[in-house]
N, C-alpha and C positions, 0 to 999 in steps of 0.2 A: 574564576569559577572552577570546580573541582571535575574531573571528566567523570562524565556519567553515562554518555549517549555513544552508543555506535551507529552509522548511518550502512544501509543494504541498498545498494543497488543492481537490482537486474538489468544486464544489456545484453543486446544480440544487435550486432553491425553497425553501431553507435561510434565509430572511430573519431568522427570528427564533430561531437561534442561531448565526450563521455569528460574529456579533462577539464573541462571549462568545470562541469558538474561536479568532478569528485575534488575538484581545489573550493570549490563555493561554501560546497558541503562539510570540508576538514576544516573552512575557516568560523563556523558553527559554534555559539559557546556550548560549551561541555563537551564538546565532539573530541575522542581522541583515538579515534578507528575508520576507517571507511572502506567496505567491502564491497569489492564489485565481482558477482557473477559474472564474468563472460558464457553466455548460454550458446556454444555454439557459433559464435559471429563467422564468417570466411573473412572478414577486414583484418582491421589490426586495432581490434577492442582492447584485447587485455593487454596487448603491449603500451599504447598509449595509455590506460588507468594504471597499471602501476606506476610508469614514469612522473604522472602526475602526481603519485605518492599513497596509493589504494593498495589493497592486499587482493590479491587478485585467484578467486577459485574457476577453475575454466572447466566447463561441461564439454565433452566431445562430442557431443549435438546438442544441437537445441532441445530441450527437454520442456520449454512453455516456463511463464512466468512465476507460476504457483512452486514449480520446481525449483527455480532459481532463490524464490524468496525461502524456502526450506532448505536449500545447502544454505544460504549466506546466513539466514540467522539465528541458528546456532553456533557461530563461528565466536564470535564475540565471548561467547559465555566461557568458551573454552580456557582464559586467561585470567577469569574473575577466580579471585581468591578466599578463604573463610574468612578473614576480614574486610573484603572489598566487595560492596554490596555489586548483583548483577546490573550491567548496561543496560539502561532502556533502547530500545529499537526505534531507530526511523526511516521507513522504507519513502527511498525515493528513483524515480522514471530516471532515464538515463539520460536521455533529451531535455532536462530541463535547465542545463546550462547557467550560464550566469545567475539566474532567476533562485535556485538552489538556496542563495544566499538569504533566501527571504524567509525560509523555517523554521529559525527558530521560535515562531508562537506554537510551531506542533505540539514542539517538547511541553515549553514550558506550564501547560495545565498537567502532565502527563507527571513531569519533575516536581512540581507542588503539590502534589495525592489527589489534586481536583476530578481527573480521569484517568481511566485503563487505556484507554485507545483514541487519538485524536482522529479525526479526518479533514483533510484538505478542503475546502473551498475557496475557489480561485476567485479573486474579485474582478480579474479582466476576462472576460470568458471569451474562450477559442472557439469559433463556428465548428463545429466537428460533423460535415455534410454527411445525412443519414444517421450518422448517430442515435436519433434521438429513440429509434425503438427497441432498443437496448438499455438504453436511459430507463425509458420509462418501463420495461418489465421488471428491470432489475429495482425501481423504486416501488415497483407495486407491489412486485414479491418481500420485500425485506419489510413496505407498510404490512402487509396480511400478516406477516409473520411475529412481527415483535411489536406494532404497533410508532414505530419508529419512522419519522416523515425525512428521508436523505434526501439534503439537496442536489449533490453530484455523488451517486452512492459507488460511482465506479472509480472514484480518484484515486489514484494509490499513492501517493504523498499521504502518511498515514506514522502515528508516531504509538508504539507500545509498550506497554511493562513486561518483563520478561513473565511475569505469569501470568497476563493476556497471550502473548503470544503461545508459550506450551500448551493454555488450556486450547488453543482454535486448532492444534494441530491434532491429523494432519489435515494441510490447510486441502481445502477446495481446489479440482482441475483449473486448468489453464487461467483464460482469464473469466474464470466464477468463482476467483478468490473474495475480491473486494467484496462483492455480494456476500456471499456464506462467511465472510471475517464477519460482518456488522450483525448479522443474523446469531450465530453461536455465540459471538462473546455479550449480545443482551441478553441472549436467551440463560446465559449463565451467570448472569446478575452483575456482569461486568458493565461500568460506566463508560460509554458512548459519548463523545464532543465535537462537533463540529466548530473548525477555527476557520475564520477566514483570512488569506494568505494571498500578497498579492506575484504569482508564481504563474508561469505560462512552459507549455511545451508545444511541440510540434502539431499545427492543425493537422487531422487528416484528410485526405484527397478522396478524391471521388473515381480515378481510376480503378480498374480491372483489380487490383494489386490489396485499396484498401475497401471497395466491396469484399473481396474474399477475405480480411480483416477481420470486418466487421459482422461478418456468415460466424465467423469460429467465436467472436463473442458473444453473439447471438446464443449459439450453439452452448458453451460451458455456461453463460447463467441460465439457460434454461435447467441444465443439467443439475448445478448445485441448487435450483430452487426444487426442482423435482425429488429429489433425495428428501429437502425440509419438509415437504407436503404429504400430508392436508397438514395445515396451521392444527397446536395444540388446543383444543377447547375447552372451557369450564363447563362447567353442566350451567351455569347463568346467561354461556352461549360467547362468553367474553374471551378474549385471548387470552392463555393464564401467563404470556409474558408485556406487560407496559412500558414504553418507555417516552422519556422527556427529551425532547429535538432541541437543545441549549446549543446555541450560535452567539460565537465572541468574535464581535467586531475586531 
């Protein structure tokens, strides 16, 4: 298969699985790039992802997630040539380790002109304690908004055409990307996919550490739904953006 895909991944203190990930991910078909933000880590992030064979851009602080996926994915394009059509984009968590290996269905509606932008759904699903009211604002603000039903609207295993990604930029604070991606790129008459993948990362905990976690995403999707609001309306009273929630097994 011809390389067409570059994989993004943002990490911050990920030392001790960021390799398993970025070797999973370069053995990907079409894969023939893999960039890893190091956002900041104090580990030894971006020394272990290059070793593992990643191109590695390092932020001198952490700058949040949103930040990272805007240095890494223009990085890619940088090498595409007038003959060599642009890389598609697959953003993937840093922590998803060997499981990585299991993505390539993101691409492939993304690489057949099926969709602009895939999203993840994971078919073993991780207890993520507390989680869920973030979940659920972040589904109910992107239903108001485009009429679009996410099953996990926060996954960011997430695969794109390089003009889905320009049109979303610049993308949404911290973590109120995944939100405000699915919301602008329907709203822009961009096609929407949910694949299901069977791909795990790291539950979260319930100590002190990922409450204050879960407060800061709390926090940016409030923020990026607040920006989209009030929903656009028809004078029929209808939202004047629709869209079809298509899940491939």
């Amino acid at each position: 298969m011809s390389a067409d895909t570059a994989v993004v991944i943002p990490a911050a203190n990920e030392a001790d699985r960021i390799a398993a990930t970025v070797k999973a991910a370069a053995a990907l078909p079409g894969v023939d790039l893999v960039v890893v933000v190091d956002d900041g880590s104090h580990d030894q992030t971006g020394r272990v992802a290059r070793a593992a064979g990643a191109r590695v851009v390092r932020h001198s602080r952490n700058r949040g997630k949103a930040a990272a996926m805007e240095t890494g994915g223009p990085r890619p394009y940088a090498s595409s040539t007038r003959t060599t059509p642009p890389r598609h984009l697959l953003f993937l968590d840093a922590d998803l380790g060997e499981t990585a290996q299991t993505a390539a269905p993101l691409i492939e509606p993304v690489r057949a002109g099926e969709a602009d932008m895939t999203i993840a759904v994971f078919s073993t699903r991780v207890k993520l304690g507390g989680h869920g009211l973030v979940v659920r604002l972040s589904k109910e603000g992107i239903r108001r908004a485009t009429g679009f039903d996410a099953t996990q609207p926060l996954n960011g295993q997430r695969c794109l055409t390089r003009a889905a990604f320009e049109a979303a930029r610049p993308l949404a604070h911290g973590f109120g990307v995944e939100t405000a991606l699915t919301i602008d790129l329907l709203r822009k008459g961009f096609r929407v996919k949910e694949v299901e993948v069977d791909m795990a990362h790291r539950a979260t905990g319930t100590d002190f550490r990922a409450q204050l976690h879960r407060a800061r995403q709390l926090r940016d999707v409030a923020r990026a739904l607040a920006v989209r609001e009030p929903v656009v309306v028809q004078k029929s009273g209808q939202t004047s953006s629709q869209a079809l929630n298509r899940r491939t097994p």
